[in-house]
C-alpha positions as CSV (number, residue, x, y, z in Angstrom):
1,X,0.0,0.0,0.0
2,X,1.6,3.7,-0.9
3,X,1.4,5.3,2.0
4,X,0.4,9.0,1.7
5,X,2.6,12.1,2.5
6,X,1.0,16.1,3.3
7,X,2.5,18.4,4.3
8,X,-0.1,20.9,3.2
9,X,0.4,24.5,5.3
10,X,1.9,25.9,8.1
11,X,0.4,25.5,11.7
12,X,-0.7,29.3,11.1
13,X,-0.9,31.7,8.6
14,X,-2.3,35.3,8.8
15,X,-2.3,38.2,5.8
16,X,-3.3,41.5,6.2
17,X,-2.8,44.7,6.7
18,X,-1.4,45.6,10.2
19,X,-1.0,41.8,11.1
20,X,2.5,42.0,12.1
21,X,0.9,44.4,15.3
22,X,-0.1,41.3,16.6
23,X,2.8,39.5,16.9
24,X,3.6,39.7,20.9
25,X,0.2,38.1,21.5
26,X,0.8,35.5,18.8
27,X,4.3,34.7,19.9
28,X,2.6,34.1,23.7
29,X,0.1,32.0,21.7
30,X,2.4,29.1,21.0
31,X,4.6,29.8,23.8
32,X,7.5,31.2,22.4
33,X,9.3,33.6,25.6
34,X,12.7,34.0,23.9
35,X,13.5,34.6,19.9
36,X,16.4,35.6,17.7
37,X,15.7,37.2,14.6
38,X,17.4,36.0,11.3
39,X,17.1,38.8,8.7
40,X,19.0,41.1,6.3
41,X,19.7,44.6,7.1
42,X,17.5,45.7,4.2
43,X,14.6,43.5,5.2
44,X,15.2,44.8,8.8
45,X,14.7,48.6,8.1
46,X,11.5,47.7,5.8
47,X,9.8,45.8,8.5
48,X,10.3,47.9,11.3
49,X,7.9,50.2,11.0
50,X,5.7,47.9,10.9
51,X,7.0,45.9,14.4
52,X,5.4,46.8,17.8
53,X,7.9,48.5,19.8
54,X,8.0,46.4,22.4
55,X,9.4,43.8,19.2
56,X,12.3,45.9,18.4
57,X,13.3,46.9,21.6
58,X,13.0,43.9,23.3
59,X,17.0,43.6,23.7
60,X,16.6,41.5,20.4
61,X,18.9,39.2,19.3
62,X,19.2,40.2,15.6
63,X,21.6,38.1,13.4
64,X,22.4,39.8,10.0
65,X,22.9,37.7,6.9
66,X,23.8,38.1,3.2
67,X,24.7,35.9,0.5
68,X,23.5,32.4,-0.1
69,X,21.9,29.7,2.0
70,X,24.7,27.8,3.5
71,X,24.9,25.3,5.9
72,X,27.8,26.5,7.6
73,X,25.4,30.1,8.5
74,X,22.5,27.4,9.5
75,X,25.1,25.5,11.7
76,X,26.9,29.0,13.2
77,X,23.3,30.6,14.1
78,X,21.9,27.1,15.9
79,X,24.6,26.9,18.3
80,X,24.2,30.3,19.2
81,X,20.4,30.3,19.8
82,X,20.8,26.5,21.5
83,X,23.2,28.3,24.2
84,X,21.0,31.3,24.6
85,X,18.2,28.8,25.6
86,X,15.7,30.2,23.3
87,X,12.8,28.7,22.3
88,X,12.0,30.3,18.8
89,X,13.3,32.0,16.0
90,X,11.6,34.4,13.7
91,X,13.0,34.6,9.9
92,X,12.2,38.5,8.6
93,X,13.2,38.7,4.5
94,X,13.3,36.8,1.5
95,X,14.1,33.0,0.8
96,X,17.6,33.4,2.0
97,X,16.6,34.2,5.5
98,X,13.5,31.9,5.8
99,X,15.4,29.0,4.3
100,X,18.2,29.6,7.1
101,X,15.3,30.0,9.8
102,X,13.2,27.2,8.9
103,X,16.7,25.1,8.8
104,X,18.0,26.6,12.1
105,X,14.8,26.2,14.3
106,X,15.3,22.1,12.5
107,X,18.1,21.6,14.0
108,X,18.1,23.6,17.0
109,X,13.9,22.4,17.4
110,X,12.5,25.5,18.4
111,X,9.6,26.6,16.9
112,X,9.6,29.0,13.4
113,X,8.0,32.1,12.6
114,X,8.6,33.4,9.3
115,X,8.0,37.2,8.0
116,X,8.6,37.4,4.2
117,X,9.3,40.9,3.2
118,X,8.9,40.2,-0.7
119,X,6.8,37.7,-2.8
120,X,9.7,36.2,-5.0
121,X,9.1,32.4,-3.6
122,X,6.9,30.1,-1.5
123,X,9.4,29.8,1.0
124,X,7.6,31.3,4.0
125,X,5.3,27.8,3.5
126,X,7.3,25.4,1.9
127,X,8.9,23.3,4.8
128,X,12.1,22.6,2.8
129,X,15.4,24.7,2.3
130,X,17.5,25.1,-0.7
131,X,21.3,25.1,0.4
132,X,24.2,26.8,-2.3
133,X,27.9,26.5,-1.6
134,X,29.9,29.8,-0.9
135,X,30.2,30.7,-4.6
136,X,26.3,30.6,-5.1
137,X,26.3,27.4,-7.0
138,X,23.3,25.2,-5.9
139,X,24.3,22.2,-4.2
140,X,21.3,20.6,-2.2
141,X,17.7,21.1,-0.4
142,X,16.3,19.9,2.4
143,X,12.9,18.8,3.3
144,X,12.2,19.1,6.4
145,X,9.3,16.6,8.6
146,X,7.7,20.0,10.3
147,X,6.0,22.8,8.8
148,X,6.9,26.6,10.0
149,X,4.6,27.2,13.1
150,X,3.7,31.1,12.4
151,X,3.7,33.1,8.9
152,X,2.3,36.4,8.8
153,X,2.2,38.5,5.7
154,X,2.2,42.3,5.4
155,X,0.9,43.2,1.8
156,X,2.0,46.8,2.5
157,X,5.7,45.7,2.9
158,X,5.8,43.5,-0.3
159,X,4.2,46.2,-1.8
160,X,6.8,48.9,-1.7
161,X,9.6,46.2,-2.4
162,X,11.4,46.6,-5.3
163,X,9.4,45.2,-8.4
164,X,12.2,42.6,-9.5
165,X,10.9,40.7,-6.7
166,X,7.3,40.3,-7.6
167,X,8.8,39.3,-11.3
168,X,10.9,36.4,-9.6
169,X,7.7,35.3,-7.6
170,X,5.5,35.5,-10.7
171,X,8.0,33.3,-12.8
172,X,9.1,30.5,-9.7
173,X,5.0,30.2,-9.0
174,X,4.1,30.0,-13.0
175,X,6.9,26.7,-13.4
176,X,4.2,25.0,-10.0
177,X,2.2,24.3,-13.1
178,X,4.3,23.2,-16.0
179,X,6.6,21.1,-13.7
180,X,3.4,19.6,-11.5
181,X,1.9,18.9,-15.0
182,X,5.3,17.2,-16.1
183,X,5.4,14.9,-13.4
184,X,2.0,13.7,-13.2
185,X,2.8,12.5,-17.0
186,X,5.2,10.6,-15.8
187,X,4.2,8.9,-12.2
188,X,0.6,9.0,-13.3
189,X,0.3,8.4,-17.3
190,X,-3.0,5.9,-17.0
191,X,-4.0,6.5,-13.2
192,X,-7.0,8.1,-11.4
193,X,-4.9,10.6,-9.5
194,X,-4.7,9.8,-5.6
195,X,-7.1,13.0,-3.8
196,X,-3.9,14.9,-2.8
197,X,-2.7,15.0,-6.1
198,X,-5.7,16.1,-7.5
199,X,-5.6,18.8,-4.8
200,X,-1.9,19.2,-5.9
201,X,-2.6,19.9,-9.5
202,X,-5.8,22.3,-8.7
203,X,-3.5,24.5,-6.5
204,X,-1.1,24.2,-9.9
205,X,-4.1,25.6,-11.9
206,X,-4.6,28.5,-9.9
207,X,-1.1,29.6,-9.8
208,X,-1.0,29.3,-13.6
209,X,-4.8,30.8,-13.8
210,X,-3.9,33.9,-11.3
211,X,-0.7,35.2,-12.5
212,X,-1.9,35.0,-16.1
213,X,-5.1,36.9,-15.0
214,X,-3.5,39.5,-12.7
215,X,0.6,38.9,-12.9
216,X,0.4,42.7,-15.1
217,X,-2.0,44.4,-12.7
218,X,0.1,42.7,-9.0
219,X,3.5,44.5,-11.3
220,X,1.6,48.0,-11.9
221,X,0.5,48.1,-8.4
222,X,4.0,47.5,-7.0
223,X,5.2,50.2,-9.7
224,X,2.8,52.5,-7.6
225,X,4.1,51.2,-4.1
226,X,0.5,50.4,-3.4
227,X,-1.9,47.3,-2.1
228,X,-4.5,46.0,-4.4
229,X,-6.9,43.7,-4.6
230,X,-4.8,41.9,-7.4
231,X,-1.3,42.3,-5.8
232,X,-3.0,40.4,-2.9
233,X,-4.4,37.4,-5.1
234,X,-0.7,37.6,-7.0
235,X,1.5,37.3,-3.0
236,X,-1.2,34.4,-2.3
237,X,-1.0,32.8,-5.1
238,X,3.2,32.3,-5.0
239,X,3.5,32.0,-1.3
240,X,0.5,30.1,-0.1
241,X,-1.0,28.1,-2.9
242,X,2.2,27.7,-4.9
243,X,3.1,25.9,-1.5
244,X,0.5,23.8,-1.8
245,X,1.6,22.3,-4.9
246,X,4.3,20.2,-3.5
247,X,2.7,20.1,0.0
248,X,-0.1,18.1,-1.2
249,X,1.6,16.7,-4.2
250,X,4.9,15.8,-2.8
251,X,7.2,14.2,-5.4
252,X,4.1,14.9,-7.6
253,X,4.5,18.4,-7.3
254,X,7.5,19.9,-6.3
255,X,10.1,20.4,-9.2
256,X,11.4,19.1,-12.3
257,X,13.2,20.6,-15.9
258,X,12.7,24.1,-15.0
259,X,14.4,23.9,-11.3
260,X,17.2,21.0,-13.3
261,X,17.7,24.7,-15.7
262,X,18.0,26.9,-12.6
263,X,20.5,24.5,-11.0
264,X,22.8,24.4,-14.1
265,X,22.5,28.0,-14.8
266,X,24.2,28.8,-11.2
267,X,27.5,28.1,-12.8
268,X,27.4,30.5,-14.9
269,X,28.9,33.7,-13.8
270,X,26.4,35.9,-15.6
271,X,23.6,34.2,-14.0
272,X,24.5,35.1,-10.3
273,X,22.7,38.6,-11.0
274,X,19.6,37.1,-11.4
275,X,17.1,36.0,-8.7
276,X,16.1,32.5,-8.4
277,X,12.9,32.9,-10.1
278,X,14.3,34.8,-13.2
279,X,16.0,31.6,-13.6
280,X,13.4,29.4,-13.2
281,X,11.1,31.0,-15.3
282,X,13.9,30.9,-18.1
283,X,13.9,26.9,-17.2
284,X,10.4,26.7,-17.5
285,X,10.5,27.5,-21.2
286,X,13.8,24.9,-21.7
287,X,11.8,22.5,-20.0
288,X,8.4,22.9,-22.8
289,X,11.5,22.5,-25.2
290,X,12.6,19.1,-23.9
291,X,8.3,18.1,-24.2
292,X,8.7,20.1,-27.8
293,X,5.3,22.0,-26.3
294,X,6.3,25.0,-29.1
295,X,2.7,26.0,-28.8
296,X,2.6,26.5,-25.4
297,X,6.0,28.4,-25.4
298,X,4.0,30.8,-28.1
299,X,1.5,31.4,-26.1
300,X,4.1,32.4,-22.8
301,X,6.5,34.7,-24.7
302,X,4.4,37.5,-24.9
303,X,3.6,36.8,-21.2
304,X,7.5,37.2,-20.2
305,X,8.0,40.1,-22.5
306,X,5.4,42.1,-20.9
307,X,6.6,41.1,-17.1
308,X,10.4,41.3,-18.2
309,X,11.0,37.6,-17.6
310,X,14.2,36.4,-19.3
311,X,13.2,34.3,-21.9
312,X,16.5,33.3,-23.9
313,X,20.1,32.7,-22.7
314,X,21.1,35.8,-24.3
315,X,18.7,38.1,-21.9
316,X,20.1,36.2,-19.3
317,X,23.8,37.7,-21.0
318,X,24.7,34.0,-21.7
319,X,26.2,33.5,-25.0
320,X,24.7,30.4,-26.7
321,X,28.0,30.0,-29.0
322,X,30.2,29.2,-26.0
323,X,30.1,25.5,-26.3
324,X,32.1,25.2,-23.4
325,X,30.4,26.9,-21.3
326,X,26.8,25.5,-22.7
327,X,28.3,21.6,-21.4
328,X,29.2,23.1,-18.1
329,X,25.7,24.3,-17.9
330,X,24.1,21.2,-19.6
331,X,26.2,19.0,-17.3
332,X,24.8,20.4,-14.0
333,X,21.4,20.4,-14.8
334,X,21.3,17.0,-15.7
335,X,23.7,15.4,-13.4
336,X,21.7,12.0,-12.1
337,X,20.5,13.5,-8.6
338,X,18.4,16.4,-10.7
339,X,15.1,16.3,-10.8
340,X,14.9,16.9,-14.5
341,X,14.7,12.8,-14.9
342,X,12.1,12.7,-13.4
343,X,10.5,14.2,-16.7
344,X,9.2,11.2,-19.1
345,X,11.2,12.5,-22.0
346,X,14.6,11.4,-23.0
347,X,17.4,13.5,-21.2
348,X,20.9,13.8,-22.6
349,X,23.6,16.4,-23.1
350,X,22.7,15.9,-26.9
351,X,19.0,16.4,-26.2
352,X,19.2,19.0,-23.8
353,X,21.6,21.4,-25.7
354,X,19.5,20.7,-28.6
355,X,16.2,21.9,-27.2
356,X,18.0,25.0,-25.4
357,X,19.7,26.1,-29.5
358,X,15.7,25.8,-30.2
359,X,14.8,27.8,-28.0
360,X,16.9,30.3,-28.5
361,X,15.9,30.3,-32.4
362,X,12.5,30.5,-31.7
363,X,13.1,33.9,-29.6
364,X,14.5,35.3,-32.5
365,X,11.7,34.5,-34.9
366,X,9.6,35.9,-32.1
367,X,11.5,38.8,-31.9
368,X,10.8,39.3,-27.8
369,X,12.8,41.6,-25.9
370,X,12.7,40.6,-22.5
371,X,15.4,41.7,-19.6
C-alpha cells in the first residue's frame, strides 16, 4: 500500500494589513518567551515600521545575513540560539533568511515564525530549504518533517519592495504548473490521481490561472508602491497556494526541468545577477523544449515580454556559441540527482543542448525583448 505524504500549510498563517501588530500576543500563543531574529539589514529597516515597539526593543537578538543559504550560516546561528536557551526564531526577509530560519529552528527544534518581506518564492510555507555552496552554485535542499509554526504577511511591505521581486515570484510560482503537469505524465500516465494530487494539481491551476489573469496588474500596483486587490491574489498565489503544490503533491509536485535549468545556470557567472525565479522561469520554457510543447512556449512569450522575464540565454547575458560553457551548464542540470529525470522525455547532453539552441531560435523569430 503507498502510504500518503502532506504536508499541506503551516500550523498558522495570517495576511493583512497591520498583522505584524499582533505579533507579541501570537508569539505568547504558542509559547514562544525567547526569539532571535534571522534577517537582512534591508529587510530589517522595511519591517520595522511595521514591528510593535515592544518587538524591536526587546533587547533582540538580531543576526544579520547576506549571501547564499549555506549550511555552515544554518550550523553557526543554531549553536548560538541552543546556548542562549531560546525557544523560537523568527526569519524577517526573502528565501535566504527563511530557508536559514526554517533550517536553524530544524536543527536547534524550536519553533519558526517566518515574516517574508517580498513575494519572490513560496518559502515562508514550503517546509524545505535550498542550500548553495559559498560561490552561489546550488548544491542541495532539504525537506524538512515540520512545517513553519507562524507566517504572517504584510501586503504593504511587499508592496513597496522593489518590483524585480514580484517578477521572480511571478515566474518560480508559474513553473508550479508546468513542472506539476510534467510529473504527473510521468508517475501518473493511466491513473485516477490519488485525492492529494488532485488537490496538488488544482492549487497548480490556480497559480497558472492567477498570474496570467492578474501577474500585469500585481506589477503595476507595485510600480505604484501600493496594495490592491490583485497584488493580494498575486502574494497568495506564489507564497500560499504555490506551496500547496508540492505540500499536497509531494514528489508529484515539487520540481522538475525548469528547477534542473536553474540549478545548471548557477554556474554561470552571468547568472549570479539574477534572482532565483528569473531563472526558473527561463527553465520553465527549456523544459516545454525538452516536451517540444512549441505552442505552449508561443502562447508564454508575450507573457515574459510584458513582465520582463528572461526568456532566452542571451537576456540572461549568456552567450549560446560558448560550447564550453553550454556543457558546463548542460552537465549540472542533468547530473543523475536532478530532478529533470524525473520528466518522461529522454534527457541527454545531446538532447538537452538541442532543445535549449531551439529555444533560443525561436526567440528570435519571435523577436521578444525581455530583460
Amino acid at each position: 500500500m503507498t502510504v500518503t505524504i502532506v504536508k499541506g500549510a503551516p500550523g498558522h498563517y495570517l495576511l493583512g494589513s497591520g498583522i505584524l501588530t499582533e505579533l507579541p500576543d501570537l508569539l505568547k500563543d504558542i509559547s514562544v518567551s525567547k526569539y532571535h531574529i534571522i534577517t537582512g539589514k534591508k529587510a530589517w529597516q522595511a519591517v520595522q515600521p511595521y514591528l510593535p515597539k515592544e518587538v524591536i526593543d526587546n533587547n533582540v537578538h538580531l543576526h544579520y545575513i547576506d549571501g547564499h543559504t549555506t549550511l555552515k550560516k544554518v550550523h553557526d546561528i543554531q549553536e548560538i540560539i541552543t546556548n542562549d536557551g531560546a525557544n523560537g526564531v523568527i526569519g524577517i526577509g526573502g528565501g535566504t533568511a527563511l530557508d536559514i530560519t526554517k533550517a536553524v529552528a530544524i536543527e536547534a527544534s524550536v519553533q519558526s515564525i517566518l515574516i517574508p518581506t517580498i513575494a519572490a518564492t513560496c518559502a515562508a510555507w514550503t517546509p524545505l530549504s535550498v542550500f548553495y555552496n559559498e560561490e552561489g552554485s546550488f548544491t542541495h535542499y532539504t525537506e524538512f518533517p515540520i512545517a513553519t509554526t507562524l507566517v504572517l504577511v504584510e501586503p504593504e511591505i511587499i508592496a513597496k519592495a522593489p518590483i524585480t521581486y514580484l517578477k521572480a515570484g511571478i515566474g518560480d510560482t508559474l513553473a508550479k504548473f508546468y513542472e506539476a503537469e510534467a510529473l504527473i505524465e510521468s508517475f501518473y500516465p493511466e491513473e485516477t490521481l490519488p485525492v492529494p494530487k488532485q488537490i496538488s494539481q488544482f492549487s497548480a491551476k490556480i497559480c497558472r490561472d492567477t498570474l496570467l489573469n492578474d501577474g500585469e496588474a500585481a506589477l503595476q500596483s507595485v510600480a505604484k508602491n501600493e496594495t490592491s486587490k490583485a497584488l493580494i491574489r498575486v502574494i497568495e498565489t506564489i507564497i500560499m497556494t504555490g506551496g500547496m503544490v508540492g505540500g499536497f503533491g509531494e514528489k508529484a509536485g515539487r520540481i522538475a526541468g525548469a528547477h534542473s535549468f536553474h540549478n545548471g545556470l548557477t554556474v554561470a557567472d552571468a547568472a549570479q545577477d539574477f534572482l532565483h525565479g528569473e531563472l526558473v522561469a527561463y527553465g520553465i520554457l527549456g523544459q516545454l523544449a525538452i516536451e517540444e510543447k512549441w505552442t505552449e512556449v508561443d502562447y508564454l512569450l508575450p507573457f515574459y515580454e510584458s513582465w520582463q522575464l528572461p526568456s532566452s540565454l542571451s537576456s540572461l547575458t549568456i552567450d549560446v556559441n560558448d560550447e564550453q560553457l553550454m556543457k558546463t551548464i548542460v552537465k549540472k542540470a542533468i547530473r543523475p540527482t536532478e530532478s529533470i529525470h524525473f520528466m518522461k522525455n529522454e534527457i541527454s547532453e545531446h538532447s538537452v543542448l538541442q532543445a535549449l539552441r531551439l529555444l533560443e531560435k525561436q526567440n528570435e523569430q519571435k523577436g521578444v525583448q525581455t530583460s
